[in-house]
N, C-alpha and C positions, 0 to 999 in steps of 0.2 A: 418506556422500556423498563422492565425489572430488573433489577441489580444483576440477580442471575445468570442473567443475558447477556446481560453489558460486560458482565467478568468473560464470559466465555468469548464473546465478539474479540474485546482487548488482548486475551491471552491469546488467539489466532493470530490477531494482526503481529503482537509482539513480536512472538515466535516466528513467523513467516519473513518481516523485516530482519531480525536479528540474524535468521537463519544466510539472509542476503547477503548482509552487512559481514558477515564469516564469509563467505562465501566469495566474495570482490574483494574481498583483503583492501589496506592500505600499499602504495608505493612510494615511494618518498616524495614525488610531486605531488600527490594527492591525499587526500584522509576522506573517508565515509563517515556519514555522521548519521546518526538515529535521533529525530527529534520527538520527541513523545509528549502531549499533553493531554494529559488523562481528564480533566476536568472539562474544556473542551472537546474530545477525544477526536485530536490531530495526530495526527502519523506520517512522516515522513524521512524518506531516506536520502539525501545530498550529499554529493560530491562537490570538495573546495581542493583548489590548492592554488599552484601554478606552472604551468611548464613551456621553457622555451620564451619565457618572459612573455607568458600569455596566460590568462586567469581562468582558469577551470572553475567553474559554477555550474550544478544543473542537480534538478529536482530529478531525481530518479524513478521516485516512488512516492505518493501521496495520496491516503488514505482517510477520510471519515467516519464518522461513526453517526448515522441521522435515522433518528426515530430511530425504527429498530433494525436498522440496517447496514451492512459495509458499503461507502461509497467510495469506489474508488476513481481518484479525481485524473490519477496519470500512472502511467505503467511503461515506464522504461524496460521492462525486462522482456526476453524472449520467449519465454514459455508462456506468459499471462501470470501475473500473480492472482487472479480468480482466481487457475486452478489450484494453486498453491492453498488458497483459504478453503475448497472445499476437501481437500484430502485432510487440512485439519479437522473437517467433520463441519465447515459451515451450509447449510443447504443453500446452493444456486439462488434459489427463491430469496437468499436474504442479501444479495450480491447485489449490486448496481455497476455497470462500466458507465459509468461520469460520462466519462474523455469519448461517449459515441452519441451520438442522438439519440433522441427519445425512439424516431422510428429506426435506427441501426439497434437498438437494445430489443426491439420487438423482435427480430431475427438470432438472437443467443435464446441460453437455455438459463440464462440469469433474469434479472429481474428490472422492470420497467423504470420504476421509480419507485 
């Protein structure tokens, strides 16, 4: 993948997480977290805390970056975070849903593998 690429992939995902992360706020039981590792380029957005003396843990959102492509591994959110990456300008075509089979992926408008 070309640098070029890989910048624009990142700033989507970034911005699409971040946009999240504002968006579910923190409540005092809980804290959202944005974990970003650009060198592997991992993406994810977790909820910790605890409430009612019960431990809040869950991946919300978890995103890759392979070959030259978004993959995303899980999607907590209601809307689809795909759509979210293509209204920042990522084409479908470079979109993976992980979290479906190979033959559930042949039925979107995103990409196989």
């Amino acid at each position: 993948m070309d640098n070029l690429n890989k910048i624009n992939l990142e700033t989507a995902i970034v911005k699409v997480l971040q946009d999240y992360q504002d968006f579910i706020g923190n409540d005092p039981d809980s804290n959202i977290q944005l974990i970003i590792d650009q060198n592997k380029t991992h993406y994810l957005l977790i909820e910790t805390g605890w409430q009612n003396n019960r431990r809040i843990y869950g991946n919300l959102i978890h995103i890759d970056i392979i070959g030259n492509k978004i993959w995303i591994q899980q999607d907590g959110t209601e809307a689809g975070i795909a759509n979210e990456l293509v209204q920042q300008g990522i084409p479908p075509q470079q979109i993976v849903l992980a979290f479906k089979t190979p033959e559930r992926r042949e039925l979107t408008d995103f990409a196989v593998s």
